[in-house]
C-alpha positions in Angstrom: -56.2 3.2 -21.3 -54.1 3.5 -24.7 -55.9 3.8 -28.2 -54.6 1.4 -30.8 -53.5 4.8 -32.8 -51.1 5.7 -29.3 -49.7 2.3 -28.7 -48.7 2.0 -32.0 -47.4 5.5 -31.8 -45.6 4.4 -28.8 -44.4 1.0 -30.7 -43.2 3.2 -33.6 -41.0 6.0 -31.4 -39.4 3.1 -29.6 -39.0 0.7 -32.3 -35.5 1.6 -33.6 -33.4 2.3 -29.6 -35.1 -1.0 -28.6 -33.5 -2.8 -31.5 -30.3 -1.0 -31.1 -30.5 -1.7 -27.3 -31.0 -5.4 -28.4 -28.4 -5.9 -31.0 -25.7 -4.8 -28.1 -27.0 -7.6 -26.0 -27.5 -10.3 -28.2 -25.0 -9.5 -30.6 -27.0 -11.0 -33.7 -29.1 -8.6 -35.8 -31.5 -11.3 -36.8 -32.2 -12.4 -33.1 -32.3 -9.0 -32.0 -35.3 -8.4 -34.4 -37.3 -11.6 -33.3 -36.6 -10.2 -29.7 -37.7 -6.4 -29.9 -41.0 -8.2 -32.2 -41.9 -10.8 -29.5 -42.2 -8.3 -26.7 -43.7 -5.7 -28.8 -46.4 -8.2 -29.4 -46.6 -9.5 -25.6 -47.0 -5.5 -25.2 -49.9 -5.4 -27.6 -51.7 -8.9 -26.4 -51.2 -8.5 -22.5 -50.7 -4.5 -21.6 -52.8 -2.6 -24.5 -55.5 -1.8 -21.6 -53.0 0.3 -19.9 -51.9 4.2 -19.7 -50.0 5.2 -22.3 -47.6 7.1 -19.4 -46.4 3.1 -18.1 -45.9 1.6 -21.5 -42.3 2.5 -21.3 -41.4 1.1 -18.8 -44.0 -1.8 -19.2 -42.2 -2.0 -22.4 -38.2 -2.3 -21.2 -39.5 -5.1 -18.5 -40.8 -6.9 -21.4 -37.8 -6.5 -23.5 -35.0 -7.5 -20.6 -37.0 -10.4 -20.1 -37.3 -11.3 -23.1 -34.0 -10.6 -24.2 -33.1 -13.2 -21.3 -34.8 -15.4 -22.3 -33.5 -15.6 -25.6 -29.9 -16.5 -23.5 -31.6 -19.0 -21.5 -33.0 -20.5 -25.0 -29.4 -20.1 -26.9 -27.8 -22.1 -23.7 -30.1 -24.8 -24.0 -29.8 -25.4 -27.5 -26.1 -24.9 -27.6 -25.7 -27.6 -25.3 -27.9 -29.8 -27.3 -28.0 -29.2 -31.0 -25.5 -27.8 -33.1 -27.4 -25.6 -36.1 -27.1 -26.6 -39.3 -25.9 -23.0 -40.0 -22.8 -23.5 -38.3 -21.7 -26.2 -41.0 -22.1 -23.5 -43.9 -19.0 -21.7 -45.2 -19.1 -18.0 -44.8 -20.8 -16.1 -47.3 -21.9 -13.1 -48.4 -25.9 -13.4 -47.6 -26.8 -10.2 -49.0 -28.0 -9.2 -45.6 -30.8 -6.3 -45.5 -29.5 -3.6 -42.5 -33.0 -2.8 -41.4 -31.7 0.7 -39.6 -30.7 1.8 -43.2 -33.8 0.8 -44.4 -35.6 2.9 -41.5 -33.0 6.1 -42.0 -33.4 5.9 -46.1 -37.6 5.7 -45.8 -37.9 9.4 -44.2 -37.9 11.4 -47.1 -37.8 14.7 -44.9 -34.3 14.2 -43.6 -31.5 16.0 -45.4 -28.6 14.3 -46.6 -25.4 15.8 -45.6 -22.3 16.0 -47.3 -20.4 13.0 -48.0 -17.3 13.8 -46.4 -19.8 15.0 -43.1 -21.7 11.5 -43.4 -18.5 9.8 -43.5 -17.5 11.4 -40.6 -20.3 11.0 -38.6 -20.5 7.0 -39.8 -17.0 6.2 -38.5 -17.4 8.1 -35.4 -20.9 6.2 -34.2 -18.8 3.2 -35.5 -16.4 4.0 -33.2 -18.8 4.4 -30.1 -21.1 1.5 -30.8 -18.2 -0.5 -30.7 -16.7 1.4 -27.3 -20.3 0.4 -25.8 -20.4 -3.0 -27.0 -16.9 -3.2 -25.3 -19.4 -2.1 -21.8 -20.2 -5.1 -19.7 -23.5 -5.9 -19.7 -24.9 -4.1 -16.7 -23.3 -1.1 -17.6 -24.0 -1.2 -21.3 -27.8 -2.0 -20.3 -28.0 0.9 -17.5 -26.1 3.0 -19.8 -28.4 2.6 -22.9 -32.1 2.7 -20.5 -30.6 6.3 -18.7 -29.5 8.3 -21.8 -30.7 6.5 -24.7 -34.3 5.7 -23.5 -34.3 8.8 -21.3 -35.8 6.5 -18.3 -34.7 8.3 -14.6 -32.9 6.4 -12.8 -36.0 4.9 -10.3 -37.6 3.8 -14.1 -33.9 2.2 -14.9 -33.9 0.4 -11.7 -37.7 -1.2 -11.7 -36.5 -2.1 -16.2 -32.9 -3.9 -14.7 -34.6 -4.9 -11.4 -31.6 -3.6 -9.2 -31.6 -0.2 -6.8 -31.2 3.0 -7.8 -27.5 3.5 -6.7 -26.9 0.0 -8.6 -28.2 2.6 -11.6 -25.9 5.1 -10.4 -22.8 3.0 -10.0 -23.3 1.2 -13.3 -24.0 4.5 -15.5 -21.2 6.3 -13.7 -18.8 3.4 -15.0 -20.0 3.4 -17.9 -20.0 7.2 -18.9 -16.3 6.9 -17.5 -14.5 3.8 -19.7 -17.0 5.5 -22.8 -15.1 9.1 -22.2 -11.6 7.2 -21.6 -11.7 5.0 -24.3 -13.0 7.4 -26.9 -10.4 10.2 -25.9 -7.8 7.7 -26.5 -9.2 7.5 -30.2 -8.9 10.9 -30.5 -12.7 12.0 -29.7 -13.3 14.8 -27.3 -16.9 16.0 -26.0 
């Protein structure tokens, strides 16, 4: 059974890659927030009672699910409403980025040159937007296997497909990532 102190150990460590997993999928930062904060409360009401060793994978169930819901919910009210949102000119809303918030709060990471940070920003640019380029399967397989670090039986029970599903979808994956980014000039 997990202590309050280790699930929100575990809700802290997996905080950030679930939101970033999200964000791909949803392709809204705002939803992608409510999304990764609804299942880590559905965690917290419904699975705090369990091992601390299944909450990852407890976790990512919760999250898909969620997460697909969230689609279900969009189609509905697409076909119904149309939000008031839609009817305001762009603007500049003075958005808070709430990974730069998390990156500038840890005051024991070093800052690195500004040439090296500009260089590292415009490369991750360039691979978040390779993987958001991933069809959905692939992106989601890709992002459980090497991002989360789930095996490929914990990938299958998260995207409830077989393991060589897992296999096929991360080899694909790995294999339009390497071609595309070696056609913008970035080498392993």
């Amino acid at each position: 059974m997990a202590t309050e102190k280790e699930l929100s150990d575990f809700l802290k460590s997996a905080e950030r890659r679930a939101f970033k997993r999200t964000v791909y999928a949803v392709r809204d930062e705002d939803a992608a927030l409510d999304i990764v904060q609804d299942a880590m409360i559905r965690l917290a009401e419904k699975y705090a009672d369990r091992p601390v060793a299944e909450l990852p994978l407890i976790f990512g169930r919760i999250l898909s699910n969620t997460t697909m819901d969230w689609f279900r919910r969009q189609k509905v009210r697409q076909a119904t409403l149309q939000n008031f949102s839609d009817l305001e000119p762009p603007g500049d809303d003075n958005e808070i980025d709430l990974l730069e918030v998390l990156e500038s709060s840890d005051p024991s990471r070093l800052q690195p040159e500004p040439s090296e940070a500009l260089s590292r920003e415009q490369t991750l640019a360039l691979i978040e937007a390779e993987l958001a380029a991933l069809p959905p399967r692939q992106r989601e397989a890709f992002l459980l296997r090497y991002w989360e670090e789930l095996d490929t039986a914990e990938t299958a029970s998260v995207m409830g497909c077989t393991e060589g599903s897992v296999k096929t979808h991360c080899f694909r994956a790995v294999q339009s990532l390497a071609k595309a980014l070696a056609s913008k000039g970035l080498k392993p």
